[in-house]
C-alpha positions as CSV (number, residue, x, y, z in Angstrom):
1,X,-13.3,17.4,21.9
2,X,-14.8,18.2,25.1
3,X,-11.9,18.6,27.7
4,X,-14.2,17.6,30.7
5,X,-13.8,14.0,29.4
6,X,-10.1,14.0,29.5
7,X,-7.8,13.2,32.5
8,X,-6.7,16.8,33.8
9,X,-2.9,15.2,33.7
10,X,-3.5,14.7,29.7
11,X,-5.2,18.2,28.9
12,X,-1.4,19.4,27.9
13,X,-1.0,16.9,25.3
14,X,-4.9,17.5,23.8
15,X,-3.2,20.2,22.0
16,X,-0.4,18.4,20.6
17,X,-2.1,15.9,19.0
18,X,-4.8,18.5,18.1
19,X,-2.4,19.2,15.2
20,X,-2.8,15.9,13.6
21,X,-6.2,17.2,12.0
22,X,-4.4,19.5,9.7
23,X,-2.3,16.1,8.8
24,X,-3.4,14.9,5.5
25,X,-5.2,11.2,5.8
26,X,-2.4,9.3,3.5
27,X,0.1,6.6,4.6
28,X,3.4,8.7,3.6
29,X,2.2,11.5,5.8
30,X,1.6,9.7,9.0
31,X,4.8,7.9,8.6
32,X,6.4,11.5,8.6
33,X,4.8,12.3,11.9
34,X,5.8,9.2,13.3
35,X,9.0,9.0,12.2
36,X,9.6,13.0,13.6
37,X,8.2,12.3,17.0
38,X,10.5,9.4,17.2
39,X,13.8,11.4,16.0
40,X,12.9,13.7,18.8
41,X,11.6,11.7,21.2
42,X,14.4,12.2,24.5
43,X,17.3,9.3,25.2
44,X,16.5,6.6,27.1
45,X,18.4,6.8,30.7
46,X,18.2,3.0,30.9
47,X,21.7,1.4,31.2
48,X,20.9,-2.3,32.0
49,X,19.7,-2.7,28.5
50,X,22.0,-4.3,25.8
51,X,20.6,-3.4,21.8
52,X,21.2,-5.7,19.2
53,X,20.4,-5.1,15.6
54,X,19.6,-8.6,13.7
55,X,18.2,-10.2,10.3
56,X,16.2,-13.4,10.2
57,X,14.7,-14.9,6.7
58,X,11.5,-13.7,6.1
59,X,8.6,-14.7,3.9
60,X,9.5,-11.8,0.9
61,X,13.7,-11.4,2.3
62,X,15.3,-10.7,5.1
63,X,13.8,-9.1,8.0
64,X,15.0,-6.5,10.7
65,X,14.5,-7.4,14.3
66,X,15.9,-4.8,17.0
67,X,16.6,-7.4,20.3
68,X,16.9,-5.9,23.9
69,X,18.1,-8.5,26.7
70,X,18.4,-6.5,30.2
71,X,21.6,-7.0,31.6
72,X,21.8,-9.7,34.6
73,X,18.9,-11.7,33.1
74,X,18.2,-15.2,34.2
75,X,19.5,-18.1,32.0
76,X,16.1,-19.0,31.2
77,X,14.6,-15.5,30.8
78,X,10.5,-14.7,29.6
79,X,10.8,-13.6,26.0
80,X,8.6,-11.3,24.4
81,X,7.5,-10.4,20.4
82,X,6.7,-6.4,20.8
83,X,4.5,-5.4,17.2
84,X,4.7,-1.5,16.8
85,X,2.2,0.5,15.8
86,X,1.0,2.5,13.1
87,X,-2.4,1.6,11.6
88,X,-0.7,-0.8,9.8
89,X,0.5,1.8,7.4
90,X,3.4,3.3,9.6
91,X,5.4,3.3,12.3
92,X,8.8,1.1,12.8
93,X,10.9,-1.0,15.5
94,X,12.4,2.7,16.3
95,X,9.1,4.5,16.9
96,X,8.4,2.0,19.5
97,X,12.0,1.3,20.7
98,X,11.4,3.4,24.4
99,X,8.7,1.1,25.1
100,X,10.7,-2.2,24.1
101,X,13.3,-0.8,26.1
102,X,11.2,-0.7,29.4
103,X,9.8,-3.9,28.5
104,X,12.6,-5.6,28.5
105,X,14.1,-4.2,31.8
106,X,10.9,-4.1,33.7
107,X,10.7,-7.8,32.9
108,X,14.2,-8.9,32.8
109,X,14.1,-10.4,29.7
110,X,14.7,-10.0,25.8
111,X,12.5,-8.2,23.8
112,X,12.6,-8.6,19.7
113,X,10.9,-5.9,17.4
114,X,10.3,-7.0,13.6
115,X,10.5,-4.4,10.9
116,X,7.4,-5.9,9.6
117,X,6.1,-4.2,6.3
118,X,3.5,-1.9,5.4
119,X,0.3,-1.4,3.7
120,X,-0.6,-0.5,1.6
121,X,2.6,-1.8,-0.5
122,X,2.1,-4.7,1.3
123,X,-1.1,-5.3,2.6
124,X,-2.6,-8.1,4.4
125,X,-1.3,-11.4,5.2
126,X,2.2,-10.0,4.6
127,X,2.5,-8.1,7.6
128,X,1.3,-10.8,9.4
129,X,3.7,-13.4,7.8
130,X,6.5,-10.9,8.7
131,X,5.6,-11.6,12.4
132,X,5.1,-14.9,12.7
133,X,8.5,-15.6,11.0
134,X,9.9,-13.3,13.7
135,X,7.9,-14.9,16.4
136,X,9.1,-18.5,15.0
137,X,12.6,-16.7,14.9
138,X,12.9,-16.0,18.3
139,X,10.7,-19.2,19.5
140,X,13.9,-21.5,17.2
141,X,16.8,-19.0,18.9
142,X,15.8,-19.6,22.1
143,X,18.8,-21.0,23.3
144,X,21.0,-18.6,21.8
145,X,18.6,-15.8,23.3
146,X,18.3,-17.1,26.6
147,X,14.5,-17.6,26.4
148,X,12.3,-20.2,28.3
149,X,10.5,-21.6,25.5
150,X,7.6,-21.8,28.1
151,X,7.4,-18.0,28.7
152,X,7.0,-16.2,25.5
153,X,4.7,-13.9,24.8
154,X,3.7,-11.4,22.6
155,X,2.6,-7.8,23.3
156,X,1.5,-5.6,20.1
157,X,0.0,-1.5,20.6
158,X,-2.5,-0.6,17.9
159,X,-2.2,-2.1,14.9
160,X,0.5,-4.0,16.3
161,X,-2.3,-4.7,19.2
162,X,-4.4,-6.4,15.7
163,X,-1.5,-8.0,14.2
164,X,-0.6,-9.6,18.0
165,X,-4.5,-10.9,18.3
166,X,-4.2,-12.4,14.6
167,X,-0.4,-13.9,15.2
168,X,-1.9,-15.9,18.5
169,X,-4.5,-17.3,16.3
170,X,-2.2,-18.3,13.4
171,X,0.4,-19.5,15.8
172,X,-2.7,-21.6,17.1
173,X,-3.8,-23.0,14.2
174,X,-0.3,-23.6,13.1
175,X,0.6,-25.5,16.1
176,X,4.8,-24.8,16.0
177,X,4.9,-21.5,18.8
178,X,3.1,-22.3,21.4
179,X,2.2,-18.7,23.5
180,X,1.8,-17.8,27.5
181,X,0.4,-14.5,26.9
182,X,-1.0,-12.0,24.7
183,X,-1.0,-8.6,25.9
184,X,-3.1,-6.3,23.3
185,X,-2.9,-2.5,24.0
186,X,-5.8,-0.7,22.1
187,X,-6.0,-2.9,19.3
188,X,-7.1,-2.7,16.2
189,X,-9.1,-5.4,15.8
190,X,-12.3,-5.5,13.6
191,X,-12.5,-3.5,10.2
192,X,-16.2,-3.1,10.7
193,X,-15.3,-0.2,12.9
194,X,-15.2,1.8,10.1
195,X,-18.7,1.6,9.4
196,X,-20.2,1.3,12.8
197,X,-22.2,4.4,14.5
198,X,-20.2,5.2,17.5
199,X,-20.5,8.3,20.0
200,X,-18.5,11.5,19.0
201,X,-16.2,11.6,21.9
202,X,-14.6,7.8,20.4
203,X,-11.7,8.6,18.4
204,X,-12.1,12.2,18.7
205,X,-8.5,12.2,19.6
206,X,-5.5,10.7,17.5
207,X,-6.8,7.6,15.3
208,X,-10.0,9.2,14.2
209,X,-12.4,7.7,12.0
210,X,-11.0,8.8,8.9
211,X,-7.5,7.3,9.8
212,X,-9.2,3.9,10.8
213,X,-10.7,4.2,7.4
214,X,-7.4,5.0,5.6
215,X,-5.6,2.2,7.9
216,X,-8.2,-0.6,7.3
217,X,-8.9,-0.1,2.8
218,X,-4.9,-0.3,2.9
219,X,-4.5,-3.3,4.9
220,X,-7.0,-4.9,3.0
221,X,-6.5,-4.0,0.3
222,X,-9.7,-3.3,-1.1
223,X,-13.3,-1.5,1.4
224,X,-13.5,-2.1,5.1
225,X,-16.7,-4.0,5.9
226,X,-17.0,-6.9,3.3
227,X,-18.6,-10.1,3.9
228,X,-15.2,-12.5,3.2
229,X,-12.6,-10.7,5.1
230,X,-10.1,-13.4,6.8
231,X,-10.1,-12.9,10.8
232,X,-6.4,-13.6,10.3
233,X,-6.5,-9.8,9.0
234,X,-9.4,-8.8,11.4
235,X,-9.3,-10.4,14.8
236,X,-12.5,-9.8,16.0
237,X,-13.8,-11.9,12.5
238,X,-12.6,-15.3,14.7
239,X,-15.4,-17.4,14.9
240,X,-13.5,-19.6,17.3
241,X,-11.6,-17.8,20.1
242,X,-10.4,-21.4,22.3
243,X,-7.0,-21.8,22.4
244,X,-5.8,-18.9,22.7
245,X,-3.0,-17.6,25.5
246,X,-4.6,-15.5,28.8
247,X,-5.1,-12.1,27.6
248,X,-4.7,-8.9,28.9
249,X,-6.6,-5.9,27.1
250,X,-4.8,-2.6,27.7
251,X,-7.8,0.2,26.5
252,X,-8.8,3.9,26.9
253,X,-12.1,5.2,27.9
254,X,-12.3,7.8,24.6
255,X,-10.4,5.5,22.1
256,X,-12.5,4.8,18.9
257,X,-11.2,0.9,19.4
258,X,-12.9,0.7,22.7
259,X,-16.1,-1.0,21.6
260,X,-14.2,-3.5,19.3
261,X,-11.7,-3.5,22.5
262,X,-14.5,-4.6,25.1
263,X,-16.7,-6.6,22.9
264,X,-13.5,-8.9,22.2
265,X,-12.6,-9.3,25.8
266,X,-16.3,-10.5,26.5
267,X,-16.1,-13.3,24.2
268,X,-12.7,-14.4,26.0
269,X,-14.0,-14.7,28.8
270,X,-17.3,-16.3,27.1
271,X,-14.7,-19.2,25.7
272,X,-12.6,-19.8,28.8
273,X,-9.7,-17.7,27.9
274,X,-8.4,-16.3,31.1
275,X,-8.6,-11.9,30.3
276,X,-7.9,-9.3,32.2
277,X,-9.2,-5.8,31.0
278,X,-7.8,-2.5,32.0
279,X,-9.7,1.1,30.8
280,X,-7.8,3.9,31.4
281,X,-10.6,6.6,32.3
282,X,-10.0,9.7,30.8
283,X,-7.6,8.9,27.8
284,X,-7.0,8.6,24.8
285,X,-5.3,6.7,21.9
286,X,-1.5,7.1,22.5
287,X,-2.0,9.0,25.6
288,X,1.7,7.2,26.8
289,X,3.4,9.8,25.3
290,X,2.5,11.5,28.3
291,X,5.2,9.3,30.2
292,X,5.8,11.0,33.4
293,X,1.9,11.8,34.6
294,X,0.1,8.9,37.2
295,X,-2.3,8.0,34.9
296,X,0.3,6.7,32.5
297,X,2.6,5.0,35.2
298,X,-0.2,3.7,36.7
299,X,-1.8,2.0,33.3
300,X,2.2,0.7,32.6
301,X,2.0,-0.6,36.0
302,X,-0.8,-3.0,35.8
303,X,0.2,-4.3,32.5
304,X,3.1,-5.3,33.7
305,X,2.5,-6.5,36.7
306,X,0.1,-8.5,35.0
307,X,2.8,-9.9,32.8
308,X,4.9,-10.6,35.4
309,X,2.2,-12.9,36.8
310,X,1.5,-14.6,33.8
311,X,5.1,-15.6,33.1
312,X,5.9,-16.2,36.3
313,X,8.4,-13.3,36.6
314,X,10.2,-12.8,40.3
């Protein structure tokens, strides 16, 4: 990876992720590294954030959903469905719990995280059913939640970004959740990624082509690229994009999602769908781990001021 591409501020963390090359491309082994950065990941400082843990029926048993409500909320406060990421092979409501955290106070409202499950012992719709039960979940609790019904939202990061874009359609086309926002950081959106001819410098970092590859066949269930996969398991499939809540597109300038990213934004704003699109030049999939350099606080910035606009936060 040339480091002339890469924000001076990230060069430090080029090396740590650098190490991910030796990791062997296999669900169990990802889910190791994500489960050891989150073990060591530091405390949260945040004290005006109360964490419940909670179980809601789900489609295959009960599911796990981590809530955070800042403290002093209003009575009527913007909800939000936060997907984790992972390729949709890893990752867990912990691995992402920093970030729900900050969502939740920077928004002063309640955050729920589902512990959806994986591929590939449970690939596609599965995952997918897991979150809308959550979504509908927190949508039917709104009351007890303090949630305006007319300011939820969902916000997914990776895979989670994918699974967020598909759970907007299906909520859509199910007509029982209806959604003020969908904020999509990198997704993972179209399985035809695999196979497309991209420059070197895309997913030279982090989620390489090989992991897309692994990520995508175990989702599916069977090879990325085939005529009849369902855009409720590959987003970008949609043929029909109208409906859908504004959209804000959260991407990095050397991510391997970043075509797939842009090209999905442009038919948005093709349909009508108000979209706001924000490249952060210089990074990198998961450059946020990075928390305390500009170029992070500055990407966190705009999406949520953008949020804030959009649900009409004060």
């Amino acid at each position: 990876m040339a480091l002339h591409l890469v924000d001076p501020q990230l060069h430090s963390l080029v090396e740590e992720f650098e190490a991910l090359k030796s990791v062997p491309i296999e669900p169990d082994a990802l889910r190791k590294v994500i489960e050891a950065q989150a073990s060591t990941a530091p405390p949260m400082l945040r004290t005006n954030v109360i964490e419940q843990k909670l179980y809601m029926p789900g489609p295959s048993g009960p599911v796990e959903l981590l809530v955070f409500t800042a403290k002093g909320a209003a009575s009527l406060a913007p909800g939000i469905l936060f997907i984790h990421g992972g390729g949709y092979i890893a990752g867990s409501p912990e691995s992402s719990k920093a970030q729900a955290i900050e969502i939740a106070a920077e928004l002063k409202g309640v955050v729920v995280c589902a512990r959806y499950r994986l591929a590939p012992e449970c690939p596609a719709p599965g995952p997918l059913e897991d979150c809308y039960a959550a979504l509908k979940w927190l949508w039917e609790s709104s009351d007890d939640l303090g949630i305006d019904q007319n300011r939820v939202g969902v916000w997914g990061v990776s895979a989670g970004g994918g699974l967020a874009a598909a759970l907007c359609l299906l909520a859509r086309d199910r007509g029982e959740v209806p959604l003020a926002a969908q904020l999509l950081n990198y997704p993972m959106l179209d399985d035809r990624t695999v196979e497309r001819r991209l420059p070197d410098h895309f997913g030279a970092l982090v989620w390489t082509r090989a992991w897309n590859k692994c990520g995508w066949e175990a989702y599916l269930g069977h090879e990325a690229g085939l005529d009849d996969v369902s855009h409720y398991a590959s987003p970008a499939r949609a043929e029909d994009l109208s409906g859908l809540p504004p959209t804000m597109i959260a991407t990095a300038s050397l991510d391997l999602f970043l075509d797939e990213n842009m090209t999905y934004a442009h038919r948005l704003l093709k349909t009508g769908i108000p979209t706001e699109v924000h490249v952060a030049q210089g990074a990198f999939h998961a450059f946020e781990t990075a928390a305390e350099t500009d170029i992070v606080k500055q990407s966190m910035r705009k999406r949520y001021d953008w949020m804030r606009r959009v649900l009409n936060i004060v």
